[in-house]
C-alpha positions in Angstrom: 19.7 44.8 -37.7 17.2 41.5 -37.5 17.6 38.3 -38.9 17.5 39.5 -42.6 16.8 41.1 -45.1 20.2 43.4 -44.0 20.8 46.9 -45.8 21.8 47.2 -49.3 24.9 48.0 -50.3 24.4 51.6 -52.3 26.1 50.2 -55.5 23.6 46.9 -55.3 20.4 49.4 -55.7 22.4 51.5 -58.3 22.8 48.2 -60.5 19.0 47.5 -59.7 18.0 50.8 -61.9 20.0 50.4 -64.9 17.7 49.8 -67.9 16.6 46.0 -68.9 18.0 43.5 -71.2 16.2 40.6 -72.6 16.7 37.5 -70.5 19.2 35.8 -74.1 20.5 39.4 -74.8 24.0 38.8 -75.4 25.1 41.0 -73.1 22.7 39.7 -70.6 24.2 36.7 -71.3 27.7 37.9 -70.2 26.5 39.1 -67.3 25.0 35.5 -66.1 28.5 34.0 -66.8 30.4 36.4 -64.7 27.6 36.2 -62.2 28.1 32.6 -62.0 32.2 32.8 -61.6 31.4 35.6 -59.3 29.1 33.0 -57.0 32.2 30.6 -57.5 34.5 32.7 -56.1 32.5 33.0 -52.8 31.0 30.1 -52.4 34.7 28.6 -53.0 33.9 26.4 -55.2 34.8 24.9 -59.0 31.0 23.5 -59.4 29.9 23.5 -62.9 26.3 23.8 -61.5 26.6 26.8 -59.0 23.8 29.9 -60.1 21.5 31.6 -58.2 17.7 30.3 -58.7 14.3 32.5 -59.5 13.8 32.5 -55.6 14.3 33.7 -52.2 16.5 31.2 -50.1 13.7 28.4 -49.3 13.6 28.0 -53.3 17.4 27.3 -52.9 16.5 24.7 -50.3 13.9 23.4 -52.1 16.0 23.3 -55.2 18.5 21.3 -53.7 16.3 18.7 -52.3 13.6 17.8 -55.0 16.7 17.5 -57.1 18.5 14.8 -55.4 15.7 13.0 -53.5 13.1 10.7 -55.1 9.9 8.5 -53.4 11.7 6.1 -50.7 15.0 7.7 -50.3 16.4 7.6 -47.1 17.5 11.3 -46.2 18.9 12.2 -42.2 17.6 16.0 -41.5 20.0 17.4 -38.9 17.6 19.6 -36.7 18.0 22.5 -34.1 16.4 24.9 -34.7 13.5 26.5 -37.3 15.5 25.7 -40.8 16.0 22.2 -39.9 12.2 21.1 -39.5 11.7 23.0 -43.1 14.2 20.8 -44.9 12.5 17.5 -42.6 9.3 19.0 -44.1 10.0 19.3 -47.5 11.5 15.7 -47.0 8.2 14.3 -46.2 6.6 16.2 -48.6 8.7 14.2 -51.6 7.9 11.3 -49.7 11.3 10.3 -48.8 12.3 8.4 -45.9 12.8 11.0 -43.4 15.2 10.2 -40.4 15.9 12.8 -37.7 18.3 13.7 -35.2 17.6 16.7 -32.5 19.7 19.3 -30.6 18.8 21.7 -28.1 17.9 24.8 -29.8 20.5 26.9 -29.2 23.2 24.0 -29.5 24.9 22.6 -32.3 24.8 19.2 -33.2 27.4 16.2 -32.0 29.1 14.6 -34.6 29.2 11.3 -32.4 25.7 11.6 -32.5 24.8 12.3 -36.0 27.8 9.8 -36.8 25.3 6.9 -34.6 22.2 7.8 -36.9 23.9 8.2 -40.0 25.6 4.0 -39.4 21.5 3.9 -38.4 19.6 4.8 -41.3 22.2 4.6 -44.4 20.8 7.4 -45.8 21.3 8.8 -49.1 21.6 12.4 -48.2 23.0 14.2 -45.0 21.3 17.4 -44.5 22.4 20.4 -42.1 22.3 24.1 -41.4 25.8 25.7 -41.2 24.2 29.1 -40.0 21.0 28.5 -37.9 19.2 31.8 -38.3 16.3 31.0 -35.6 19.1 30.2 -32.6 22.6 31.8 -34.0 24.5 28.8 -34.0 27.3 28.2 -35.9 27.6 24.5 -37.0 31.0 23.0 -37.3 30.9 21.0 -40.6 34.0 19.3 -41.0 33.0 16.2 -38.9 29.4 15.9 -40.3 31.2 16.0 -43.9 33.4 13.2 -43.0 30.9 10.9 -41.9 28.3 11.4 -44.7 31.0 11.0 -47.2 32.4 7.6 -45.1 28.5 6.7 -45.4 28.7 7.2 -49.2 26.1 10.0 -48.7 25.9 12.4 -50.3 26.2 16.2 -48.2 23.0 19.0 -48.0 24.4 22.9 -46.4 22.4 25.6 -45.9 24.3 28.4 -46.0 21.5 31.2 -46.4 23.2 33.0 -43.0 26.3 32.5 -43.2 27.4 33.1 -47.2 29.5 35.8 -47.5 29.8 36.5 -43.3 32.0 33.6 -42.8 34.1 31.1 -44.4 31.5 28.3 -46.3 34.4 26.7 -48.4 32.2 24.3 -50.5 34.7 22.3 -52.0 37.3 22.8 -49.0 34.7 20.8 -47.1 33.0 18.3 -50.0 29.7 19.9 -50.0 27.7 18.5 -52.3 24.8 20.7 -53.0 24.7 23.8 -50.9 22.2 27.0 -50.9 21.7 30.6 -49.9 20.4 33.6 -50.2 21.0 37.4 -51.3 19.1 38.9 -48.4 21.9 38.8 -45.8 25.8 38.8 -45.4 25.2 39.5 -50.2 23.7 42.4 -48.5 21.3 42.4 -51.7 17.5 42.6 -52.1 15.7 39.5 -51.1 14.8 36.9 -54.4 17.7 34.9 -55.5 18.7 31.8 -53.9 22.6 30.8 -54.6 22.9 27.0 -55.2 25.8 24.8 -56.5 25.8 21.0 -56.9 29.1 18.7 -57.0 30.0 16.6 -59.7 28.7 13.9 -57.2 25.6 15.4 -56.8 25.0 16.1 -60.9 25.6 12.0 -61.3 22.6 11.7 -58.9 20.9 14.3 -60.7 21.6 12.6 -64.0 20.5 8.9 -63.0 16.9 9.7 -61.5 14.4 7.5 -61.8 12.0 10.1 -61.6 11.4 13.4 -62.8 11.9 16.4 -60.5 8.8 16.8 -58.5 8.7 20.6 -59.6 9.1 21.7 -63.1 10.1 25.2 -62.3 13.2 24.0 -60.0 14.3 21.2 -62.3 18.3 21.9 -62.2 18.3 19.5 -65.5 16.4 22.1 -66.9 17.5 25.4 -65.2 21.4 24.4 -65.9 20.7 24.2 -70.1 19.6 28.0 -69.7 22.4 28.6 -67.6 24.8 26.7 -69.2 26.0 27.2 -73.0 23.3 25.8 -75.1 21.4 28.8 -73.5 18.0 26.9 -73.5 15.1 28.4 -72.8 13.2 27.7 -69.1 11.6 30.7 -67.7 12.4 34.3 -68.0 15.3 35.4 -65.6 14.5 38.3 -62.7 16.8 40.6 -64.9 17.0 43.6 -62.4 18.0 40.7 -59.2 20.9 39.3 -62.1 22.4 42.7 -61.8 22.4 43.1 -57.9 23.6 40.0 -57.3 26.2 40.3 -59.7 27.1 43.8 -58.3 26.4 42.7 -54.4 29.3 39.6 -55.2 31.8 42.3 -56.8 31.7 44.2 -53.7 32.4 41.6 -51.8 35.1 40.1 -53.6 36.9 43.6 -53.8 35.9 43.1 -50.2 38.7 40.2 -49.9 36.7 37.4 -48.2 39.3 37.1 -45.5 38.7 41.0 -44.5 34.8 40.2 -44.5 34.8 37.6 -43.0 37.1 39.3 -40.3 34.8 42.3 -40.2 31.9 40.5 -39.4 33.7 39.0 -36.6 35.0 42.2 -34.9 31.9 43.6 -35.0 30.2 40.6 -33.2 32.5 40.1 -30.3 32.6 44.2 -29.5 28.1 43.9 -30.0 28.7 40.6 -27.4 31.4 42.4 -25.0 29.1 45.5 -24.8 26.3 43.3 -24.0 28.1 41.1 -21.4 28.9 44.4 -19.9 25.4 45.3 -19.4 24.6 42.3 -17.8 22.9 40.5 -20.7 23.8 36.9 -21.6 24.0 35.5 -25.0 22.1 32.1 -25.5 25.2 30.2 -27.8 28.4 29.0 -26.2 31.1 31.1 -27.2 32.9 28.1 -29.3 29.5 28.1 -31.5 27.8 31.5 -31.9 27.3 33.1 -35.6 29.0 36.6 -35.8 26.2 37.6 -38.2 22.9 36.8 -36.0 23.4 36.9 -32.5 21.1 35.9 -29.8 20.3 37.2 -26.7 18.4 36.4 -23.5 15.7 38.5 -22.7 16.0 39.7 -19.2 13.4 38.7 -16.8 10.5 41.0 -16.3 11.9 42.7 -19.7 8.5 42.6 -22.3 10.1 41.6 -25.6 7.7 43.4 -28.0 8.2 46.8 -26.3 11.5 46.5 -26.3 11.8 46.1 -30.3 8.7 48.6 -30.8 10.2 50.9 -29.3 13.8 50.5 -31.1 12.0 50.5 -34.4 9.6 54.1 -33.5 12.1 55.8 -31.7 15.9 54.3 -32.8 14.4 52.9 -36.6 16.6 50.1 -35.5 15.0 46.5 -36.2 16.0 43.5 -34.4 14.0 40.1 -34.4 12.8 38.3 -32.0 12.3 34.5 -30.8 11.0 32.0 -33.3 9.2 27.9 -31.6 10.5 27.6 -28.4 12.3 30.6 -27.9 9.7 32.8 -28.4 9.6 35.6 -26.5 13.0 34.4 -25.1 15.7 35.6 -27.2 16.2 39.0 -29.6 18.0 37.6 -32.9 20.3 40.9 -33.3 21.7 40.6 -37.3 25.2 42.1 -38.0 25.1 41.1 -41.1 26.5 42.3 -44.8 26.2 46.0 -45.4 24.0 46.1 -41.9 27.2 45.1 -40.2 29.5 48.1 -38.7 31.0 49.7 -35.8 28.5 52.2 -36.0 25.8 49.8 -35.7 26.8 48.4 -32.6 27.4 51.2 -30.8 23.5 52.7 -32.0 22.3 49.5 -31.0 24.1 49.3 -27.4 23.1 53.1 -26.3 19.8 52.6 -27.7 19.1 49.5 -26.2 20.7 50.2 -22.9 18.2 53.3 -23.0 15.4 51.5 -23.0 15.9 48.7 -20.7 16.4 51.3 -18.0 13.4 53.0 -18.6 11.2 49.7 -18.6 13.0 48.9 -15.1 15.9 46.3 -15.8 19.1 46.0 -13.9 21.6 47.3 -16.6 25.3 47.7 -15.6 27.0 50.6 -16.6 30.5 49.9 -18.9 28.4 48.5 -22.2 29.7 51.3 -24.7 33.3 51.2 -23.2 33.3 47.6 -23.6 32.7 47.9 -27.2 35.2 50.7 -28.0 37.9 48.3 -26.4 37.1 45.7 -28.9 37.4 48.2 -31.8 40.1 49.9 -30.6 42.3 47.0 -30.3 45.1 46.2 -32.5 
């Protein structure tokens, strides 16, 4: 129950057994094209280029930036929290023109403001995080889409948190190259990272000056293989194909609606037992992610005992604070396969245990509070 990896879906690790094809076996093949329709399907998109890259999800973010950024581009990194300074540094690092605007960590970002930086700095590409794993904030991107696209920008997502917890709607909201990864709401082993570029994005792709910086992330490349000329680039992770395509059936039979609605019940009972307890959650309420929550760490409540404990005694995992909150906040995952009823109510009796023994002021009511919220129509 951390930040990710989550726990596999039974069926995922079944489909991870089954004997190995050759990377252009036919019938590999015809697993890589429903795998990509699958990834369609939840990523809600019609993207030609949409495939999961040879990668965990910081290949997916790489991907997506050396693709569309060459030497002198102007690029705006929306930043609060831990995934936003990667994508500024992987900016730098392809020696674009990197432009910056902050939030709180903990907050999401104002569109008025990143509206005043994008008129600013004209950038090429806008690029956020929809699902800030560090802080648990859920970033509204309907506003930030609007003004990159009035810009003539083009639009950057990372969806590695929230894919398949919430609703991402690629083309609902002109994303124009967006990423993830398998480890959390897929519910899949960690090493493929989703991606899928617009049509807008591909003509950027297609008039580069440059080459892509790296040759094993080229998508000019990776989307021959991919594609139908079936090209050779690098041999596929055969046994990840298979969970992945597996991990995107179950969710899809699923319904994304229902999953998306899961995820959510089982946040808001996980928050209302906390409340209840006396512990306070470090999002507004308008902004928090249902799949990673964050909570304040009471005062004189040691933060690594806390979670040592959970993991020797419970074998529950939760994370903890990365920068600034440090030692601050535990980053609670309810995420995928990881996130049930059950879960919460392990979590909430376990938890409540141990803060009363190391001292802390807990209020009775937690567990009631969260059997209210799942036992309401």
């Amino acid at each position: 129950m951390g930040p990710g990896p989550s726990n596999c879906h039974p069926g995922v690790l079944e489909a991870m057994a089954q004997p190995l094809l050759g990377h252009l076996d036919p019938d590999f093949l015809t697993i890589m094209d429903e795998t990509q329709e699958l990834l369609r399907q939840v990523l809600k998109t019609r993207n030609r280029l949409t495939l999961p890259v040879s990668g965990t999800g910081s290949a997916g973010m790489e991907t997506c930036l050396c693709n569309l950024i060459e030497p002198g581009d102007p690029v705006l990194v929306c930043i609060n929290g831990v995934f936003g300074t990667r994508m500024a540094d992987i900016v730098q690092r392809l020696r674009g023109e990197l432009h910056m605007i902050e939030a709180e960590w903990g907050r999401p970002l104002d569109p008025a403001a990143v509206e005043a930086a994008v008129l600013g700095c004209s950038p090429k590409l806008v690029a956020i995080v929809h699902a800030e794993t560090s802080t648990g904030v859920l970033q509204p991107l309907e506003d930030v889409s609007r003004i990159a696209h009035e810009a003539g920008a083009l639009l950057l997502v990372d969806a590695v948190t929230s894919l398949g917890g919430c609703n991402v709607d690629t083309d609902g909201r002109q994303i124009d190259a967006v990423y993830s990864g398998t480890q959390k709401c897929l519910s899949c082993p960690p090493g493929l990272a989703p991606v899928s570029f617009s049509r807008r994005a591909l003509e950027v792709l297609d008039a580069r000056r440059e080459k892509v910086s790296s040759w094993y992330l080229d998508m000019s490349m990776v989307k021959k293989y991919w594609g139908s000329e079936r090209t050779y680039h690098h041999t596929a992770p055969i046994s990840m194909i298979y969970a992945l395509n597996r991990a995107l059936k179950v969710v899809l039979e699923e319904g994304l609606e229902a999953r998306f609605a899961r995820h959510r019940r089982n946040h808001e009972a996980l928050v209302a037992g906390l409340e209840a307890m006396g512990l306070e959650m470090l999002v507004d309420e308008p902004y928090r992610l249902p799949m990673l929550n964050a909570v304040r760490i009471p005062n004189g409540v040691e933060d690594g005992a806390v979670r040592r404990v959970l993991l020797a005694e419970h074998n529950i995992e939760i994370g903890g604070g990365l920068g600034p909150l440090a030692g601050r906040v535990w980053r609670i995952g309810l995420m995928g396969h990881s996130s049930t009823a059950e879960n919460v109510l392990l979590l909430l009796g376990a938890l409540e245990e141990i803060l009363q023994a190391q001292g802390a002021e807990v209020r009775n009511g937690g567990m009631e509070a969260v059997r209210a919220v799942l036992d309401s129509p």
